[in-house]
C-alpha positions in Angstrom: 15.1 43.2 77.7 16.5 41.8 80.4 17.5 44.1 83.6 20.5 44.2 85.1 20.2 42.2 88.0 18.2 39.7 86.3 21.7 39.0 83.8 24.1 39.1 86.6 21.7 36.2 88.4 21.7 34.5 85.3 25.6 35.0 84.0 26.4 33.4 86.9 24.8 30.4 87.1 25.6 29.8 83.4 29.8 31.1 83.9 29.5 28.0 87.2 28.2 25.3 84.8 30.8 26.1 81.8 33.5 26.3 84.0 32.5 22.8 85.6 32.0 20.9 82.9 34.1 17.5 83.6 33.4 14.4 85.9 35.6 12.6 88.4 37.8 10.3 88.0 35.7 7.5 88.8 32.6 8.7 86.2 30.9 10.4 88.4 30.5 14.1 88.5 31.0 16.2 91.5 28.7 18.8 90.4 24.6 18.8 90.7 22.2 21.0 88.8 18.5 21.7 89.1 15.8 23.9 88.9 11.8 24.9 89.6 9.6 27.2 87.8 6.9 27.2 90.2 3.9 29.3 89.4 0.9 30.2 91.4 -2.9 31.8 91.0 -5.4 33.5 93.7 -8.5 34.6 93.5 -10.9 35.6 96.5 -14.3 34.4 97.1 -14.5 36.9 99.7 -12.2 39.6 100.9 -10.2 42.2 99.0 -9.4 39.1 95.9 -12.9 38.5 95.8 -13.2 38.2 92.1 -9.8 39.3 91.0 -6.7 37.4 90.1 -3.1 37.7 91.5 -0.2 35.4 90.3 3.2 35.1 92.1 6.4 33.2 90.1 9.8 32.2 91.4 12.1 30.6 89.1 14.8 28.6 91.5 18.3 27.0 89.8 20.8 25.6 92.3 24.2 24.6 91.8 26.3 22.1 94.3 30.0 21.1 93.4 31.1 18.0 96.1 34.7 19.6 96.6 36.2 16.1 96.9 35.2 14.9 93.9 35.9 17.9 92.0 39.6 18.9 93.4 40.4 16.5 95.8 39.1 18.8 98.5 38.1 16.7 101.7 35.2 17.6 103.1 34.6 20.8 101.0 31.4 21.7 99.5 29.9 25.1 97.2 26.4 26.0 96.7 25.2 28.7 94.4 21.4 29.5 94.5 20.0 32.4 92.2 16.1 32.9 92.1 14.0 35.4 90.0 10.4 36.4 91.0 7.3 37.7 88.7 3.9 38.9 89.9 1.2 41.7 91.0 1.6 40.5 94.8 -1.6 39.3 95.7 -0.8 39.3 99.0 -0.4 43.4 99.0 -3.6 43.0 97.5 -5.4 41.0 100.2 -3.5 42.7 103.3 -2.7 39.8 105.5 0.1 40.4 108.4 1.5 36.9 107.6 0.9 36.6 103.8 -0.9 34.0 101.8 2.0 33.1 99.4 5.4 32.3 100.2 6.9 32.7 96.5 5.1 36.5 96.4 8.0 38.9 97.0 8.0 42.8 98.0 10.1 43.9 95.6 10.1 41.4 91.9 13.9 40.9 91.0 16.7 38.4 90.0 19.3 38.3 92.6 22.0 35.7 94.1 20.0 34.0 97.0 22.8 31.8 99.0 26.3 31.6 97.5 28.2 29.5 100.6 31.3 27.3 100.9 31.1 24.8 103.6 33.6 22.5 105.4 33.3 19.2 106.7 35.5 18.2 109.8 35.8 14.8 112.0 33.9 12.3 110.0 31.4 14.9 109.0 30.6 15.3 112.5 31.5 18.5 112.7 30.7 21.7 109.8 31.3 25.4 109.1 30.0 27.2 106.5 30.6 30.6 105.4 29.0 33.1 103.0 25.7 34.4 102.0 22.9 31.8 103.7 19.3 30.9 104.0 18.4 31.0 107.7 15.3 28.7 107.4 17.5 26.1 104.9 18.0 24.7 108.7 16.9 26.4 111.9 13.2 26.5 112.2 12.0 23.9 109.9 9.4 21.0 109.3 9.1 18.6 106.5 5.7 17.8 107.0 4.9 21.5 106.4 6.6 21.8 103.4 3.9 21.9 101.0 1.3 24.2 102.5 1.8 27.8 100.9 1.3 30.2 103.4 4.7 31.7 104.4 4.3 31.1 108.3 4.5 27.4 107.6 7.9 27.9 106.2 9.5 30.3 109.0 7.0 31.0 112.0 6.0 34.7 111.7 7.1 36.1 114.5 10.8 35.5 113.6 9.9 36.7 109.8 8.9 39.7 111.0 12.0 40.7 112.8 14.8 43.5 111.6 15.2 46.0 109.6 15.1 44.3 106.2 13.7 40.6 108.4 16.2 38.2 109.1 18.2 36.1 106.3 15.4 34.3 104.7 13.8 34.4 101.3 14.1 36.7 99.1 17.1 38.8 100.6 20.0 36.8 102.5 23.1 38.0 104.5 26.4 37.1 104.9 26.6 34.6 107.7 28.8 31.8 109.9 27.0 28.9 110.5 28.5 26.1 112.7 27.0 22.4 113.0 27.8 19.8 115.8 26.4 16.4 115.1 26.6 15.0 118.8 25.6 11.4 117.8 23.1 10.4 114.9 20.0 11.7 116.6 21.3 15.1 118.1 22.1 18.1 116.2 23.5 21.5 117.9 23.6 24.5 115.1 24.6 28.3 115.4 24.7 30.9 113.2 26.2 34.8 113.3 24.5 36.8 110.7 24.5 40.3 109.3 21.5 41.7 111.0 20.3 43.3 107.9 20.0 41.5 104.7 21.0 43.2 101.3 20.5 46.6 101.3 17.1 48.7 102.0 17.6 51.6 99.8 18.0 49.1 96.8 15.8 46.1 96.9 16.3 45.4 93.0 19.4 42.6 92.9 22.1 41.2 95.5 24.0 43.9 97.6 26.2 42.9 100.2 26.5 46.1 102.6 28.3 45.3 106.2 29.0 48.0 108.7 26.7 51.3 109.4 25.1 49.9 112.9 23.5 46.7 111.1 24.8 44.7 114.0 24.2 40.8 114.4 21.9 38.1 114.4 22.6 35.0 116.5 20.4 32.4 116.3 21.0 28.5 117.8 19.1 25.2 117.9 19.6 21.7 119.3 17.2 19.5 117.3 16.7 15.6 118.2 15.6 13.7 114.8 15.2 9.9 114.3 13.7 8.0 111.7 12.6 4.3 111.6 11.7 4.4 108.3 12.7 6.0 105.3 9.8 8.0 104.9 8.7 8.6 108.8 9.2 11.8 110.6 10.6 12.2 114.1 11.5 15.1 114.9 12.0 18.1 118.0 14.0 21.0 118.2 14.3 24.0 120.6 15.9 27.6 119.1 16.7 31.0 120.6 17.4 33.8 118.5 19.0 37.5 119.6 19.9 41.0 117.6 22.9 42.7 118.5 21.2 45.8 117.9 18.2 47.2 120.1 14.8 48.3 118.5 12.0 51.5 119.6 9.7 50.3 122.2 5.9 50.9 120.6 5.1 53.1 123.4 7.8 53.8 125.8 9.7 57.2 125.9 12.9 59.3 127.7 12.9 62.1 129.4 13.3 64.2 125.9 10.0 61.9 124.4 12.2 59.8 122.3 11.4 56.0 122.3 13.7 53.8 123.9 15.4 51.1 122.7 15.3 47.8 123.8 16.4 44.1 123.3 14.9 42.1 120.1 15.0 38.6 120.9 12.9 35.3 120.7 12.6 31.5 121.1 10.6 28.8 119.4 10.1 25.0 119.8 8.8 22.6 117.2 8.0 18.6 116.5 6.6 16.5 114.5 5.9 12.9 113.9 4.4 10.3 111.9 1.5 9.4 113.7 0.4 6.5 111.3 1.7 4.2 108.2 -0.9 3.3 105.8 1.6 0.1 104.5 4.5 -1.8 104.9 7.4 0.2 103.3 5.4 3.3 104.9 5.4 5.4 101.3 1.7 6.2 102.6 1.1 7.6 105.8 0.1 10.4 108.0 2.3 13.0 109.8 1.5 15.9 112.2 3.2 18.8 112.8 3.6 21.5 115.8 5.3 24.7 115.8 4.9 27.3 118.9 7.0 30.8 119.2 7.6 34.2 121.3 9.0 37.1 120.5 10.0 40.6 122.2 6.6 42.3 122.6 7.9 45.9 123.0 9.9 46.1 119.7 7.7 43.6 117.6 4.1 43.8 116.2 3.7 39.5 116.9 4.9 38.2 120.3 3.5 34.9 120.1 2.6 33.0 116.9 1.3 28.9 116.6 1.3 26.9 113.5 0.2 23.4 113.8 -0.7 20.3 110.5 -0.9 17.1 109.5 -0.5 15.8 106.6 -1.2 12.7 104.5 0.9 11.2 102.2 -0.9 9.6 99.4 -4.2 9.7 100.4 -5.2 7.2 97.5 -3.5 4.1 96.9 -3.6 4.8 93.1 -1.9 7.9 94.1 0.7 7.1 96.8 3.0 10.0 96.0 0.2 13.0 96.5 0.4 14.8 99.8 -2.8 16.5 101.4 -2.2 19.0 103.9 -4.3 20.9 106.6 -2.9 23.7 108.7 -3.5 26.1 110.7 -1.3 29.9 111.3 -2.2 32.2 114.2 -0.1 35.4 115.0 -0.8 37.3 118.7 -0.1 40.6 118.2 1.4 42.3 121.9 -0.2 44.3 124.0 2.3 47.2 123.3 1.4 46.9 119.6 -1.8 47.0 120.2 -1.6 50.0 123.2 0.4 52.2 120.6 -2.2 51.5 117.8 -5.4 52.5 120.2 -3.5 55.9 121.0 -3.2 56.6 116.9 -6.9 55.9 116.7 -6.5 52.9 114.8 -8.0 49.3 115.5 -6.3 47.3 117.6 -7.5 43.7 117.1 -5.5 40.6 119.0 -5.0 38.2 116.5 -4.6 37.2 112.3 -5.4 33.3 111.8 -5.0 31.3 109.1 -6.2 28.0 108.2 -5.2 26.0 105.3 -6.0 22.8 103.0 -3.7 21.7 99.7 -3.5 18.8 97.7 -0.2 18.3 96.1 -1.1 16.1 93.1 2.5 14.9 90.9 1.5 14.4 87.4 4.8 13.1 86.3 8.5 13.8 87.1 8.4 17.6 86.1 5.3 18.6 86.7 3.0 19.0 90.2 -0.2 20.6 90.4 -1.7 22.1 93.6 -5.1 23.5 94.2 -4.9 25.4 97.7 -7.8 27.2 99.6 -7.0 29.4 102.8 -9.2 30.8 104.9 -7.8 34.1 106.8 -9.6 35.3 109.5 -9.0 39.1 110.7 -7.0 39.2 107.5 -4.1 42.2 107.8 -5.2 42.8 111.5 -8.7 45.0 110.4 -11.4 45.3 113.0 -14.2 45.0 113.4 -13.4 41.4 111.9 -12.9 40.9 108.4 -12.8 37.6 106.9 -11.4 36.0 103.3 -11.3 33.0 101.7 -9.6 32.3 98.8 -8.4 29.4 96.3 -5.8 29.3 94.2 -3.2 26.3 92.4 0.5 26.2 92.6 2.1 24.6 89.5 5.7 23.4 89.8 8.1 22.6 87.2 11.1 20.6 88.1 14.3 20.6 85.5 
């Protein structure tokens, strides 16, 4: 039977789609649906997997209604996203700071992931949206790192690790007021005020929306630079700074009465990429790379510095010019202050997790990709001395 949370997610998506059920005036309807099951396997040739087998699933339905279409709304736009998540969490079985899978989950549960409205202004030059929003749907992103499945290609880990419940990103979003300045057709200036802390703590299962209680703020801003020659090129850097309104403990620094002060949580990253080579004329084949570089607050934060850095080829074969081969690598620096207040516990105290990955994204058909993956994590969940893992797995992704 179905749990609560899981028919709320569910009810909602399917009360959006009954209730939207006619087309515009000219034919075409205003309103997009679709959906991924996506589905993944691990097992560990060495580590803590070695010879076991962890599975992670997400189902994903999205819902967008172009307001203008729909009710004569200029400029308006709604998107509901609900997600569910299935699993044993491999990646609480293999103990790596920055995980292995980014569909695994903490907590398994349906809930409403982003539920915005937007608005359009001066010739879509201008936006505002409003309501509950993915952070990494547009600050701290690459495309040519979009298929590799460790989570630090997605958002870089030292800003995933932030916050008391981490910042608005998958699985748990906050409330949030994004606004978006396209300065000309290459320069982008974006801002967003969130709810420092996502959902609620105390109950991960479903969507909560809790303000208030000293959660505070999370501003984050980036002015990105993207161009394109071709359809299928990549051009593309962008500088962000993030800050909490709230402050954090400092690992190791006390008062006068031996409590740990509090300081500043704050950060900045800067990324590019580009296509580096076109394998034909309409450039559907090609290769891109990818660089990602980041710092956060050492006193408050385990990482204060954190690289992630690809390339990837887009149909390697020319039988096979829509399969993608990746290669990446993911290193977190854990601070000195982290590491100072571990040695006095008597625990280890090692520098650094790294990652290194290689997929091929094979697309059977329209519905259906299948990806074998193998990572390599070395110092996997910060153990000393040393411990290395490797592991393989295959991501399967259903498209409706």
């Amino acid at each position: 039977m179905l749990s609560k949370s899981y028919r709320v997610a569910v009810s909602t998506i399917a009360l959006l789609c009954a209730s939207l059920s006619h087309a515009a005036d000219d034919g075409a309807s205003p309103y997009s649906f679709e959906g991924q099951y996506r589905l993944d396997y691990w097992t560990g040739l060495s580590g803590p997997l070695k010879s076991r087998l962890g599975h992670s699933g997400l189902l994903d339905v999205r819902l967008s209604v172009d307001g203008e279409k729909a009710w004569a709304w200029a400029g308006g736009r709604i998107f509901v996203q609900a997600q569910a998540t299935h699993g044993n969490h491999p990646n609480r079985r293999q103990s790596a700071v920055q995980g292995i899978d980014n569909a695994e989950v903490a907590v398994n549960a349906a809930r409403i992931f982003q539920a915005w409205v937007e608005q359009s202004l001066l010739d879509d030059r201008v936006s505002i949206l409003f309501g509950l929003f993915d952070l990494n749907s547009e600050f701290d992103i690459t495309e040519s790192s979009a298929t590799l499945i460790h989570p630090s290609f997605g958002i870089s880990s030292e800003i995933g690790q932030t916050g008391r419940n981490g910042p608005s990103i998958f699985p748990v979003t906050s409330l949030a007021v994004r606004g978006a300045w396209k300065v000309n057709d290459q320069i982008t200036w974006r801002t967003a005020l969130f709810d420092a802390v996502p959902g609620d703590p105390a109950q991960p299962h479903g969507t909560h929306i809790k303000l208030g209680q000293g959660d505070g703020t999370l501003l984050i801003s980036e002015l990105g630079y993207a161009h394109k020659a071709g359809e299928n090129d990549v051009n593309k850097l962008a500088f962000g700074a993030w800050r909490y309104s709230s402050r954090f403990n400092d690992h190791v620094d006390t008062g006068s009465a031996g409590d740990p002060l509090k300081r500043k949580n704050h950060g900045a990253y800067v990324l590019g990429e580009r296509t580096l080579w076109n394998a034909n004329e309409d450039g559907s084949r090609g290769v891109d790379a990818f660089l990602r570089l980041g710092w956060a607050a050492g006193s408050v934060n385990q990482m204060d510095k954190a690289l992630g850095a690809g390339v990837m080829w887009r149909g390697p074969f020319a039988s096979r010019p829509k399969d993608k081969l990746t290669i990446g690598v993911a290193a977190e620096h854990n601070s000195h202050k982290w590491r100072e207040a571990r040695r006095a516990a008597g625990e280890a105290d090692p520098a650094a997790e790294v990652a290194y990955e290689l997929s091929y994204r094979a697309l059977v058909n329209d519905w259906l990709s299948v990806q074998p993956d193998v990572q390599w994590v070395r110092n996997h969940g910060n153990q000393s001395p040393n411990s290395d893992a490797l592991l393989v797995g295959v991501r399967l992704d259903f498209s409706f």
